[in-house]
C-alpha positions as CSV (number, residue, x, y, z in Angstrom):
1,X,9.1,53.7,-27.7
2,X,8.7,51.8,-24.6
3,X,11.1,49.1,-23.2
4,X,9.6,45.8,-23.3
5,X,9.7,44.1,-19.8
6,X,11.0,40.7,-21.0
7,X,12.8,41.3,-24.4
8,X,13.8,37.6,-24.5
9,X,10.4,36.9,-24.6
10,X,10.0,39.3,-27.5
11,X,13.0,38.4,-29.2
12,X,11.5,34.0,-28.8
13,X,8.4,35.6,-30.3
14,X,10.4,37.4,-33.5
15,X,12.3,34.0,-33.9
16,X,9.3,31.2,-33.7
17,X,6.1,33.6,-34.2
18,X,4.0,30.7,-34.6
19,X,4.6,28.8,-31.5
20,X,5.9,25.4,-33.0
21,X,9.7,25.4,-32.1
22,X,8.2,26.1,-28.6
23,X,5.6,23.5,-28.3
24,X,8.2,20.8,-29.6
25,X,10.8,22.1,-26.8
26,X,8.3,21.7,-24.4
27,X,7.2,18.3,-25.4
28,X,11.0,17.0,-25.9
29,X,11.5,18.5,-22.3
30,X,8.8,16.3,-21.2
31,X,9.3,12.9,-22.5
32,X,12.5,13.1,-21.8
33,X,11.8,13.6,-18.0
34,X,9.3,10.8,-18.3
35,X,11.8,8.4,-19.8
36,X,13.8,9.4,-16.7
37,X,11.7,8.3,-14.5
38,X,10.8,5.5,-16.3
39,X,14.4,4.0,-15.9
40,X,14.8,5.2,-12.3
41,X,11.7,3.2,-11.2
42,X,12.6,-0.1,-13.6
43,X,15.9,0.0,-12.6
44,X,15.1,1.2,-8.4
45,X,13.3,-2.1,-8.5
46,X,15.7,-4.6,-10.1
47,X,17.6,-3.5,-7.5
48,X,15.4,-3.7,-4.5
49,X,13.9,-7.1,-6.3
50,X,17.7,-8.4,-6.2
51,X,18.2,-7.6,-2.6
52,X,14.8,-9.0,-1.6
53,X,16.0,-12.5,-3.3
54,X,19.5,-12.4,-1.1
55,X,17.8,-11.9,1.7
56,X,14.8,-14.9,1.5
57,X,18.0,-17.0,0.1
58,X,20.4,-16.2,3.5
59,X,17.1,-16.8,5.7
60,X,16.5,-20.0,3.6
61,X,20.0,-21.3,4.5
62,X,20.1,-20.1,7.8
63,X,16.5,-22.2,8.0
64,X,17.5,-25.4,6.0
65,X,20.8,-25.6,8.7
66,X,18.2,-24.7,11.7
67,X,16.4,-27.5,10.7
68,X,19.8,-29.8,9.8
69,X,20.4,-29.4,13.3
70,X,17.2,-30.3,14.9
71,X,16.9,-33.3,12.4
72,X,20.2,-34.6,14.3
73,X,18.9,-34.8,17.6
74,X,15.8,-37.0,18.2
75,X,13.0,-35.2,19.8
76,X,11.9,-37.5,23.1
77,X,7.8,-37.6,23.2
78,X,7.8,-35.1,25.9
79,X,9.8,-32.4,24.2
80,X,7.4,-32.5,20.9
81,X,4.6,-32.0,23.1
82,X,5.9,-29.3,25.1
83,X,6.5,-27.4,21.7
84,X,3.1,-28.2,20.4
85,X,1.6,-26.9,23.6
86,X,3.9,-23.5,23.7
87,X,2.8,-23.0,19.9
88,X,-1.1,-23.5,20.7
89,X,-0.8,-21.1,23.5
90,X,0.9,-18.5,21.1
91,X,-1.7,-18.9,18.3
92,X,-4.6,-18.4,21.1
93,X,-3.1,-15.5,22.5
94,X,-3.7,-13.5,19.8
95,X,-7.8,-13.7,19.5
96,X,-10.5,-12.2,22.0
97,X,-11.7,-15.0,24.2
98,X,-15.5,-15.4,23.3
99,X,-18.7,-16.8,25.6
100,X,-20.0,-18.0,22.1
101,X,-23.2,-17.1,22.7
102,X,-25.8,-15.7,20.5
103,X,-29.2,-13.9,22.1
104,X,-31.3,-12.8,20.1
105,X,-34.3,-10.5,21.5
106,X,-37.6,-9.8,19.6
107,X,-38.4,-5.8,19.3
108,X,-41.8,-5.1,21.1
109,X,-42.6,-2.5,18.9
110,X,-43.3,-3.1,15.1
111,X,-42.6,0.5,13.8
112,X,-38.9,1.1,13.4
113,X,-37.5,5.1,12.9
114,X,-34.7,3.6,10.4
115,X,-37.1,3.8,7.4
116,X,-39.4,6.5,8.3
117,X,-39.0,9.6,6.4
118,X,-40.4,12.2,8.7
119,X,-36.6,12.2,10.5
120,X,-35.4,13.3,7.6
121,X,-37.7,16.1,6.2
122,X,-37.4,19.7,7.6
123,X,-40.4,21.1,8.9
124,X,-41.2,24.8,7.2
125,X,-40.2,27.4,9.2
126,X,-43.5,29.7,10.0
């Protein structure tokens, strides 16, 4: 009589021979891995929501007193206008300059390659 290679195997097999006490191992194995996760990832985010929330609230206070401070003192004419000018020049810096215009050429020729089909057809080898 030959030795099995995996006599746990066979010994599983002698113990559940149709499969069922397996299959509900597996499945149990399974879920409860996906419930895992499933609370990781709710609970991962609760906490990285939370932090989020301290955060915009310390940058709200630090801009509510920003703009406490610059409510205080009154902004001459001059001032204001320098800042309107610095911001403008920011904002501007960050497109292409353009010409703005728009030429538009007519084709000579009427036939266009785009839409012909010999281009794409292969020619039979002789």
């Amino acid at each position: 009589m030959a030795t099995s290679p995996h006599p746990a195997a066979d010994e599983f097999v002698k113990m559940d021979p149709s499969g069922i006490g397996l299959a509900v191992i597996a499945m149990m194995v399974v879920f409860t891995v996906l419930i895992f996760i499933y609370l990781a990832f709710k609970y991962v985010a609760k906490f990285y929501m939370a932090q989020s929330a301290r955060k915009a609230e310390k940058a709200e206070r630090k801009a509510s007193k920003t703009i406490a401070v610059s409510n205080i003192n009154d902004l001459s004419a001059e001032t204001t206008a320098a800042i309107a000018m610095a911001i403008h020049m920011y904002y501007n810096q960050q497109h292409d300059m353009e010409s703005l215009k728009l030429t538009i050429q007519k084709v000579s020729r009427m036939y266009s390659p785009w839409s012909s089909k010999i281009y794409s057809l292969r020619q039979m080898p002789r």
